[in-house]
N, C-alpha and C positions, 0 to 999 in steps of 0.2 A: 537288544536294540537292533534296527531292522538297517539297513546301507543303502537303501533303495536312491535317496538324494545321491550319496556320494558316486554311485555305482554312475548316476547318469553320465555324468561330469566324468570321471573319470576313462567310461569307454569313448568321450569323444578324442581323447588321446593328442588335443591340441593346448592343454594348457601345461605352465610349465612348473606351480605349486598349488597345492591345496590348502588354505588358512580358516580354522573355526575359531569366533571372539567370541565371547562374553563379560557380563560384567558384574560387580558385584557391591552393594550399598547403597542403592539410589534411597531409600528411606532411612535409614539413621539418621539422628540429631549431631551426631557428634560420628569427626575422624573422614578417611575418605574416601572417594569411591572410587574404584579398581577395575580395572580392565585386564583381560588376559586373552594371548592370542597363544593357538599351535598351530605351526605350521611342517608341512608333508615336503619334501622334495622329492620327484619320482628319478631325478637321474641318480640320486645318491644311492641309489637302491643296485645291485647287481642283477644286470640283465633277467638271470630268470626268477630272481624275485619278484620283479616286476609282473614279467606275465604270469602270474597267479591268481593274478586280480586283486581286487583290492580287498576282498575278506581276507586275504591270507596274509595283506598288509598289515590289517587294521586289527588284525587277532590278537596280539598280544593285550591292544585294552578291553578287548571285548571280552578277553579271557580272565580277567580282572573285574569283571562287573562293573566298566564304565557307566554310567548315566548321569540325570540330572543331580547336580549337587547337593542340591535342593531336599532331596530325596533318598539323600544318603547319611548314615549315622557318621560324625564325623568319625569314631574310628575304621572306619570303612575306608570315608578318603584317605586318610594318613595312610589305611594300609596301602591302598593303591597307588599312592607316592609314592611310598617307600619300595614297592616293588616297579616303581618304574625310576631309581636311584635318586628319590631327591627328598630329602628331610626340609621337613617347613621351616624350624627355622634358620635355615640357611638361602629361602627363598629371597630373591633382590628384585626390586623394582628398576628401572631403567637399561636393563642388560638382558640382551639375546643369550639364552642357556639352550643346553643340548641336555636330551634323557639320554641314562645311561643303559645300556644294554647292545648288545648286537645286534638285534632285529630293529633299534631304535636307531639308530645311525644317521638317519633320512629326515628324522624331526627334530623342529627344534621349539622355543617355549617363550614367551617373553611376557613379563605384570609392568603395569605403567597403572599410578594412584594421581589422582587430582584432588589437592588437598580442599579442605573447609575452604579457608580463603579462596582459591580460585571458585569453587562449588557458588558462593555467595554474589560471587564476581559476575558468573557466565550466566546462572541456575544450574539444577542438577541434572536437567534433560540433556543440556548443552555438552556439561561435563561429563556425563556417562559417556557422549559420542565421544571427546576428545582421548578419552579413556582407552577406548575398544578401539580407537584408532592410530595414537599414539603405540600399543603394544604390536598391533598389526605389524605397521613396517617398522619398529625394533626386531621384529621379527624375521624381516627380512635384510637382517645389517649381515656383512662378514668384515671385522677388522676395523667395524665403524663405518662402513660404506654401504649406501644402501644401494642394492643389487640392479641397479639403472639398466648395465651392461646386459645385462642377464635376464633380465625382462624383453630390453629390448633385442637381445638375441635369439632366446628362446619362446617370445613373446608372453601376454599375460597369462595372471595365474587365476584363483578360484578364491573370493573371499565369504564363507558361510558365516550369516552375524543373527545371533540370538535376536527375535523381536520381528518387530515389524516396522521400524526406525535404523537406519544403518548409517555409519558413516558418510559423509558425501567427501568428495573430491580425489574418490582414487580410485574413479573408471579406466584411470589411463595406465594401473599397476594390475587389477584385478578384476574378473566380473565378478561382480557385488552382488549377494544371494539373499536376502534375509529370510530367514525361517524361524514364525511364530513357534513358539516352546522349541526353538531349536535345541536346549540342551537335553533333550530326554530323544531326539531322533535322527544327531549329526554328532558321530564318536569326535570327533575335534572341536566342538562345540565343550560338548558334555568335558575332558578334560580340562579345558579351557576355564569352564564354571568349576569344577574345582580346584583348580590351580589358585583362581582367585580371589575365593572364596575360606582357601586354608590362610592362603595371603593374609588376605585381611584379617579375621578372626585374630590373627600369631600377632598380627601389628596392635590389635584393640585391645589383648591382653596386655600385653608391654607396654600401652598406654594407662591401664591400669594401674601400673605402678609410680606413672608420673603424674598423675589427674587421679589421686586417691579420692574415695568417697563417692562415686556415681554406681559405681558396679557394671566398670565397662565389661571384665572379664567374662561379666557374665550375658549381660544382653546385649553387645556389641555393638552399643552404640544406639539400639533401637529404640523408640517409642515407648518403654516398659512405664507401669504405674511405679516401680522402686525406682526408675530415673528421672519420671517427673518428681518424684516426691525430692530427687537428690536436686536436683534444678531448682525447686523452692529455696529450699534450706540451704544450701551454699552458691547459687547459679551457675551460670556455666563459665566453662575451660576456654582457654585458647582454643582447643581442637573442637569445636561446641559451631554450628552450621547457624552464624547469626540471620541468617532466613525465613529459616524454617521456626512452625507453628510451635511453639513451647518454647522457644530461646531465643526470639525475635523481640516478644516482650519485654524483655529486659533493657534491650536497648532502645524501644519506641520512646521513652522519657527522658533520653540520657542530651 
């Protein structure tokens, strides 16, 4: 993966973090859609770490064969979790986490899920943004406080968002980047899409065991011909997207 975007950004030397989102689920029928932000702090870093640039920042995932999620065996991700200290199922929605390691010190991680019910509520265009953007600024809490101080001290940071639809209303925290297929050519991105993307998955299995008989385990939720045929034969769940094409049906008569 090439740094070309981050490098710009970075030698202008006037922002004060670096954020890549992504998201994860917009088509399942069922469960929810997931947003995941990382975020860079460049003062947490020691002086001449810093001036190394930001390959030497950013080494450690690149040294790991970060990229697009998408595109990776999931044991590949898991591995890469796991060598950046975080086992999926201990991954939490709602809560700012740090990676563990020494050279990680600087980052930190946050997943935020919008369930069916709101999904049905907003649509799922709407709720992917609140998703990627709800995790963003968890991302930038300390103590539960979000870093107001600190923004406006150091002033704004850099928000890079998967797509070509980003978030709106947080000009005033970040400049707002969007980059089509950004997980295959922004490392903070690209973690970001597997953060949560293992997220989800680890949640659609454990749904599995409460919504027996769909075979969420296995297709996550997605459009598969064994989960139209389970949607015949017993319909849908609570966790089941009453909107969307195949589970709407049920309820147009009701």
């Amino acid at each position: 993966m090439e740094l070309h975007i981050e490098k710009t950004y970075f030698q202008n030397q006037k922002y004060s973090f670096f954020s890549g989102c992504d998201e994860v689920g917009r088509g399942p029928l069922a469960g929810p859609v997931v947003g995941a932000t990382v975020t860079f702090f460049p003062h947490l870093l020691p002086e001449s770490v810093e001036s190394q640039g930001i390959e030497k920042i950013l080494g450690p995932f690149l040294e790991l064969g970060v990229g697009d999620s998408k595109s990776l065996t999931e044991k590949k991700r898991i591995s890469i979790l796991k060598s950046l200290g975080i086992e999926v199922p201990q991954l939490k929605s709602g809560k700012r986490q740090l990676f563990k390691g020494k050279s990680l010190e600087a980052f930190s991680y946050s997943i935020e899920e919008i369930s069916p019910f709101e999904i049905d509520k907003i649509n799922i265009f709407q709720a992917s943004l609140v998703a990627m953007k709800k995790s963003f600024l968890r991302s930038l809490r300390f103590k539960n406080e979000v870093l107001k101080e600190f923004v406006e001290n150091k002033g704004r940071g850099v928000l890079f968002v998967d797509g070509k639809y980003p978030p709106k209303g947080l000009d005033s925290t970040a400049c707002v980047e969007p980059v089509i297929k950004g997980d295959s050519k922004v490392v903070l991105i690209a973690v970001a899409s597997i953060l949560a993307k293992e997220y989800r998955d680890h949640l659609m299995r454990t749904f599995d065991t409460e919504y027996p008989g769909y075979g969420l385990a296995k297709h996550k939720g997605y459009p598969t011909k064994a989960h139209y045929e389970a949607l015949e034969k017993i319909g849908p769940s609570s966790i089941h997207r009453k909107t969307f094409k195949g589970v709407k049906e049920f309820y147009e008569n009701l």
